[in-house]
C-alpha positions in Angstrom: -28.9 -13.0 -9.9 -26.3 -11.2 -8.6 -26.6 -9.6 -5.4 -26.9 -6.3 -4.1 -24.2 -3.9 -2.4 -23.7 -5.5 1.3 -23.8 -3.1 4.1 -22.5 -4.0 7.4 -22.6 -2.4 10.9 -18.7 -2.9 11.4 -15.9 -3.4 9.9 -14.9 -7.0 8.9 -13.1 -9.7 10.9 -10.0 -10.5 9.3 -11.2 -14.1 9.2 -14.8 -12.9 7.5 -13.3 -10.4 5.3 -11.1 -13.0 3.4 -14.0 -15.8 3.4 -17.1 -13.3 2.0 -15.4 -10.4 0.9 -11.7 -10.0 -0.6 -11.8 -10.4 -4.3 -15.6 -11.0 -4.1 -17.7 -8.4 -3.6 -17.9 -5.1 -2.5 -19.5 -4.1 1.0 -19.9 -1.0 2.6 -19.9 0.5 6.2 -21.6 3.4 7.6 -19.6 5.8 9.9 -16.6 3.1 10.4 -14.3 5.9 11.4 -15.2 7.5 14.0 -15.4 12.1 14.2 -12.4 12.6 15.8 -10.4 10.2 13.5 -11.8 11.7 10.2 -11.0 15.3 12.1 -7.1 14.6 11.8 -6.3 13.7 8.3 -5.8 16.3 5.8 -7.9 19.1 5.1 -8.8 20.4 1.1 -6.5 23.5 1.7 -3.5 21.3 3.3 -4.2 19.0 0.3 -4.1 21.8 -2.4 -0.9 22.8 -0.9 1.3 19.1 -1.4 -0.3 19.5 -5.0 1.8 22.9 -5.5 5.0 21.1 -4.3 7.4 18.8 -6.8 7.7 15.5 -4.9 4.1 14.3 -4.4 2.2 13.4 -7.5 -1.4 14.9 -8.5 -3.3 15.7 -11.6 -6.6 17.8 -11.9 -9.9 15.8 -14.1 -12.2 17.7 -15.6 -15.0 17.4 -17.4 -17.1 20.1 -19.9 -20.3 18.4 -19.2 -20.4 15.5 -22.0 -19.0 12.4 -20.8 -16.8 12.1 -23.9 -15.0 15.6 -23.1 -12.9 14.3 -20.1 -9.6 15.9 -19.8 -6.6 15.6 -17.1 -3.5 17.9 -16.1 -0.7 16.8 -14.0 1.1 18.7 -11.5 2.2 20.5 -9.5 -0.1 23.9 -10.0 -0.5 26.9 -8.6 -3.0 29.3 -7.4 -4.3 30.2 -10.5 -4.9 26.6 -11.4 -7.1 26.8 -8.9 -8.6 29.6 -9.1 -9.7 28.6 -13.1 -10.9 25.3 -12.3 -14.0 27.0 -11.1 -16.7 26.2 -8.4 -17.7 22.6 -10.0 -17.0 19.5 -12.5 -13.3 19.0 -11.1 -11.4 16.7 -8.8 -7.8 17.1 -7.5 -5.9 13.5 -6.7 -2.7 13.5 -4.8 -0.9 10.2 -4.5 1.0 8.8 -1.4 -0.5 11.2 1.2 0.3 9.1 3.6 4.2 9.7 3.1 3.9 13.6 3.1 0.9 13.9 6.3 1.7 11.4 9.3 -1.8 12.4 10.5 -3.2 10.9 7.5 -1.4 7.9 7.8 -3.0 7.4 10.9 -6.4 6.1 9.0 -4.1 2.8 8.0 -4.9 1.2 11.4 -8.6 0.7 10.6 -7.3 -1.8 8.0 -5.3 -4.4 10.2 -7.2 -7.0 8.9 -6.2 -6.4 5.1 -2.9 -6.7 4.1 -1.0 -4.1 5.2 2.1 -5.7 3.1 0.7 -5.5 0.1 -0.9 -1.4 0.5 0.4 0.8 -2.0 -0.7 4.4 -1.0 -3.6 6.5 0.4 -4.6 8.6 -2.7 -6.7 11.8 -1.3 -9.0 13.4 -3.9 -10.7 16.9 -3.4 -13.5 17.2 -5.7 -15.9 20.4 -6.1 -19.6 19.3 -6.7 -20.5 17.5 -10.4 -16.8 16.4 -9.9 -15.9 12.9 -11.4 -13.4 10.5 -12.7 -15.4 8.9 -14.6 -16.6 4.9 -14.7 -13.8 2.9 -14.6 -12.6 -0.5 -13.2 -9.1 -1.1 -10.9 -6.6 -3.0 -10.6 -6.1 -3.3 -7.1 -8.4 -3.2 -3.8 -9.4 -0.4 -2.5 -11.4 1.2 1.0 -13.0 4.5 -0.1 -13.1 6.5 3.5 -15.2 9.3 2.7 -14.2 12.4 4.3 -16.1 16.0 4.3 -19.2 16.2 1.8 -21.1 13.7 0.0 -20.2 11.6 -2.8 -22.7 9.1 -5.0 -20.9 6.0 -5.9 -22.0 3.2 -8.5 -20.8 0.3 -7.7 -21.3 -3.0 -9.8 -22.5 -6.2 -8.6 -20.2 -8.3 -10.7 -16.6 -8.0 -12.0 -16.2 -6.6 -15.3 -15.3 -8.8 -17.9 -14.1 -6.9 -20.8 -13.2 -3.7 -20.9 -14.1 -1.0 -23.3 -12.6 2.4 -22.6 -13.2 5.6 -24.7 -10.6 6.3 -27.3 -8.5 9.4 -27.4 -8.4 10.0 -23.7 -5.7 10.5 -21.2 -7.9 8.2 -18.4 -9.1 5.0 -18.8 -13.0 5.7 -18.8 -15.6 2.8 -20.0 -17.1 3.3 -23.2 -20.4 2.5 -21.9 -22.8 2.0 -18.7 -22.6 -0.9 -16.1 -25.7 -2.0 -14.0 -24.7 -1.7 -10.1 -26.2 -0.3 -7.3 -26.3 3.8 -6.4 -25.1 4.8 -2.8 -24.7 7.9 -1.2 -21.6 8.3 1.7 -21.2 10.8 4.0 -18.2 11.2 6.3 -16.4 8.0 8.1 -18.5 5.8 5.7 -16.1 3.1 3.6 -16.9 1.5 0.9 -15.3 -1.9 -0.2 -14.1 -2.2 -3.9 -12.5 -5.1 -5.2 -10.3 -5.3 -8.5 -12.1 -5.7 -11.8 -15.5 -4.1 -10.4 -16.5 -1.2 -12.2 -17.4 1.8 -10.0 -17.9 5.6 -10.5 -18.4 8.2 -7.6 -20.0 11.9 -8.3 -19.8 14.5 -5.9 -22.7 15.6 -4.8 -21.4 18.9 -2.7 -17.6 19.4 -2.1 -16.2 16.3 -0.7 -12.7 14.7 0.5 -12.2 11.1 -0.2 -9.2 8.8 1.1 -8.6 5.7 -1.6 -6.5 3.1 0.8 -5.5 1.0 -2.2 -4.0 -2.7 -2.2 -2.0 -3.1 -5.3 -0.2 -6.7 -6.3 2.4 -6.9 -8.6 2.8 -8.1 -12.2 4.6 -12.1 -12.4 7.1 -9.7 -14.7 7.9 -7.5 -11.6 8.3 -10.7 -9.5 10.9 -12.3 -11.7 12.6 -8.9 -12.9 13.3 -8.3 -9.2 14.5 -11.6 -8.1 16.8 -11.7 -10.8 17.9 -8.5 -9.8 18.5 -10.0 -6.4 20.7 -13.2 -7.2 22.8 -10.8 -9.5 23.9 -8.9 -6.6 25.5 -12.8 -5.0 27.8 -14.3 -6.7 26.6 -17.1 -4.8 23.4 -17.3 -6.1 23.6 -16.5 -9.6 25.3 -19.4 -10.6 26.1 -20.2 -14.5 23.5 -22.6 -16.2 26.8 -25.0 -17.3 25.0 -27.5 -19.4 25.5 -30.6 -17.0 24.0 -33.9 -18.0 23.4 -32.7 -21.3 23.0 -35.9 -23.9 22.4 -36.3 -27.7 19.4 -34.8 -27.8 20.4 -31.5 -27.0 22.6 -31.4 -29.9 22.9 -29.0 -32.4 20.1 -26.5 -32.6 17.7 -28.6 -30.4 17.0 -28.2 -26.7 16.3 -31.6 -25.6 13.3 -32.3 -22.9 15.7 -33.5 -20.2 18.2 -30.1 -20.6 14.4 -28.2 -20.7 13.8 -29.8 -17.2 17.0 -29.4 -15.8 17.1 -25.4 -16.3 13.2 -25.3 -15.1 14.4 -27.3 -12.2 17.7 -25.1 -11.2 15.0 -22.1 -11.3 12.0 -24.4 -8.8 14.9 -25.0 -6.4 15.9 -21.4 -6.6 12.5 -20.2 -5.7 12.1 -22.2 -3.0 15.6 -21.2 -1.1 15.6 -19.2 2.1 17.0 -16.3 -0.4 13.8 -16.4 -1.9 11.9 -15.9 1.1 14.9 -12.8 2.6 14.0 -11.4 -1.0 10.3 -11.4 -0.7 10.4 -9.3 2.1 12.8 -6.9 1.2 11.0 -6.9 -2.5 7.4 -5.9 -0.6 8.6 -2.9 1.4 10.0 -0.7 -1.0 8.5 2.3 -1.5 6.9 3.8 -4.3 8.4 7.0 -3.9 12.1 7.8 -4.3 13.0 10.3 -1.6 11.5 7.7 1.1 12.7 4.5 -0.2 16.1 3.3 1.0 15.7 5.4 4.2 18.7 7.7 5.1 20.1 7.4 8.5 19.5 10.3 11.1 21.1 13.5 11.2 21.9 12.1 14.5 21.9 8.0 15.1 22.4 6.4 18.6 25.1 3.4 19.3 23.9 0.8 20.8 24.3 2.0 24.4 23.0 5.3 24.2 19.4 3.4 22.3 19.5 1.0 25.1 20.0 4.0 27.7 17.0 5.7 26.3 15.1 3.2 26.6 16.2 2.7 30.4 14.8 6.2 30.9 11.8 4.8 30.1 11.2 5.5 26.5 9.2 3.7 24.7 9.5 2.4 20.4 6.5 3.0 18.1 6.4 2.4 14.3 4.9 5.3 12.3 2.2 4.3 10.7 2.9 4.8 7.1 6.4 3.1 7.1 5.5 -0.5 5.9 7.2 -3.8 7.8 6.7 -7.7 6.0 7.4 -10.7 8.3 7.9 -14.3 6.7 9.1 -17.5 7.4 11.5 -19.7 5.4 10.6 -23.3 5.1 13.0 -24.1 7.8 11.1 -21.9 10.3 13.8 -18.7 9.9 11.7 -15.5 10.5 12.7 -12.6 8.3 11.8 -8.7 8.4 11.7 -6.7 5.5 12.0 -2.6 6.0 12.5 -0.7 2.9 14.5 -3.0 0.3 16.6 -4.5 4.0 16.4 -7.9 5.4 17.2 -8.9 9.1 17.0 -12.6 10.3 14.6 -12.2 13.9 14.9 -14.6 16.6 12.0 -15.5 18.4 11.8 -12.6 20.7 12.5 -9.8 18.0 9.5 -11.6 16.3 6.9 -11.1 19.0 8.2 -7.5 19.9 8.0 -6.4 16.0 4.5 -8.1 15.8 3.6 -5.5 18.7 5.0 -2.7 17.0 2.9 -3.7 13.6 -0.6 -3.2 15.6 0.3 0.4 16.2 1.3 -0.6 19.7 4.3 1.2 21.6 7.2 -1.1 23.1 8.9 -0.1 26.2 10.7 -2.0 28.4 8.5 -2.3 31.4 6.0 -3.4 29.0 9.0 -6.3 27.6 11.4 -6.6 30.7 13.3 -9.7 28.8 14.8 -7.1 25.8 17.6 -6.1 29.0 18.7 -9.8 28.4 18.2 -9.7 24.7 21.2 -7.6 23.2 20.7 -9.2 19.4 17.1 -7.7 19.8 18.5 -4.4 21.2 20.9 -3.7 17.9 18.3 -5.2 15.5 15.9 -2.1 17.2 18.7 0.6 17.2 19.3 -0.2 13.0 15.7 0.7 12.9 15.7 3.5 14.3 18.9 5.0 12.8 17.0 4.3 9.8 13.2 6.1 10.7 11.6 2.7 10.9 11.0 3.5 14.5 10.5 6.4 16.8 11.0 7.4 20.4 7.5 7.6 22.2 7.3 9.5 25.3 4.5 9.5 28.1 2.5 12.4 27.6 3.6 12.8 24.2 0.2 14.0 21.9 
């Protein structure tokens, strides 16, 4: 029999997380983030607001009552749209929060040990009380952080099978009931959801809640882009040329040995070092078009002016929504991926972009050996010109 909804007194270690927990069942945590945390992220009113603007997407649910009258609008709205949706049996979703409230983004730290690499957005739903998107299954992870009010979530105990959805919708809501467990979170709780377990949250009185969602991509995506990649290297995308072919091949009739040979040319391509600069670059892009391919400042630094500033006593941070991706290539080359880019690290650059991927700040009394480190120095001053990092000052809020 399978068992019921785990709830722990902390968050998971990355090391128990991945053994018990990711892709296996769902958990939950009471009061994981702490008052003051939950007091920073964005507020209902803040939240209607982006939905009234053009670049971040939201749509409005809504529901008449019977479960089979579901309907959903997209934005952006206006005050009015508000004002008719009434005092209950709504919810307002707004994608990528993250990008458009720093403060928000800020709640990303508590996930360290999930993979930051592959987090596709915070989605921040306001939802008046009977509010509901229904019963429905994901395809990705996701943390629910529950901010103001209370929601009731039903969570199942097992990953769903088959899926039935009612016809004639613009959602994807099941057709019928799941058995699962009932839980009521208040604020700072956060509830665990893996892909392919059904779950459906109702809002009890008028609540904020922060989706932190984990999505992979499609095998499609994966090839599309690589191919992509080698087209833009003459290098790389080299002509299939038919060598070695015999006999067998003639005519209309691809033999087993040409078969292998083109599977082959595509294994070896896979496991090149461009495969692994790719894969980094391919895992920072952003969802959303005005921030990927980051513009430079209005004002970038040379080299000696960053390296001046940083005299002065300045120190680096990374903001918390822009997303990094180490790797190493089977010959031990570390790569860094920021927003479709690729940079080759040495050994230093490596450690000191680890330390800026826990939230920490770099300065150089903190890492004296950057003065001796000039490849380090220019790889840091790119970033910057291109908002990967930002100044931190002492004393700064």
């Amino acid at each position: 029999m399978p068992s019921p909804l785990v709830i722990l007194d902390d968050l998971p270690s990355a090391v128990d997380f991945y053994r018990l927990y990711w892709n296996r069942r769902p958990f939950l945590v009471r009061r994981a983030i702490g008052e003051d945390a939950m007091a920073a992220l964005i507020g209902a009113d803040v939240l209607a607001g982006l939905a009234m603007e053009e670049a971040p997407q939201s749509r409005m649910v809504m529901t008449a009552g019977d479960h089979h009258d579901w309907s959903c609008r997209f934005g952006p709205f206006t005050e009015d749209d508000f004002a008719a949706a009434g005092d209950a049996d709504w919810s307002l979703l707004v994608q990528n929060v993250e990008q458009f409230h720093p403060e928000t983004a800020t709640l990303l730290r508590y996930f360290n040990f999930a993979p930051r690499w592959l987090m596709d957005d915070i989605m921040v739903s306001f939802s008046a009380k009977g509010g509901s998107v229904g019963p429905h299954v994901d395809s990705y992870h996701v943390f629910l952080v529950q901010g103001q009010g209370t929601r009731r979530w039903k969570v199942a105990r097992t990953p769903l099978l088959e899926e039935v959805y009612i016809q004639g919708l613009e959602l994807k809501i099941l057709e019928t009931n799941f058995d699962g467990d009932d839980i009521d979170v208040t604020s700072g709780d956060v509830l665990y959801v893996p892909p392919k377990f059904a779950h459906q949250g109702t809002t009890i009185d008028d609540a904020l809640t922060f989706s932190v969602g984990f999505l992979g991509p499609k095998l499609s995506e994966l090839y599309g882009s690589y191919g992509q990649y080698l087209s833009e290297f003459e290098g790389l995308d080299q002509r299939y040329v038919g060598d070695g072919l015999g006999p067998d091949s003639a005519g209309f009739v691809i033999g087993a040995d040409a078969a292998q040979k083109i599977q082959g040319s595509l294994t070896r391509q896979l496991g090149a070092k461009d495969f692994t600069r790719w894969l980094v670059e391919f895992f920072t892009e952003s969802a959303i078009e005005d921030f990927g391919e980051h513009s430079e400042r209005g004002q970038t630094l040379d080299v000696a002016a960053f390296g001046a500033e940083l005299k002065k006593g300045t120190g680096l941070t990374k903001p918390e929504y822009i997303k990094f991706a180490i790797t190493q290539s089977a010959d031990g080359e570390f790569f860094l991926g920021f927003n479709r880019r690729s940079y080759s690290l040495s050994e230093s650059a490596t450690a000191v972009l680890h330390r800026l991927m826990v939230d920490d700040s770099v300065t150089l009394g903190r890492a004296p050996e950057l003065l001796n480190d000039p490849a380090t120095i220019e790889l840091l001053c790119e970033l910057y010109n291109h908002q990967g990092l930002e100044f931190y000052r002492p004393g700064d809020g």
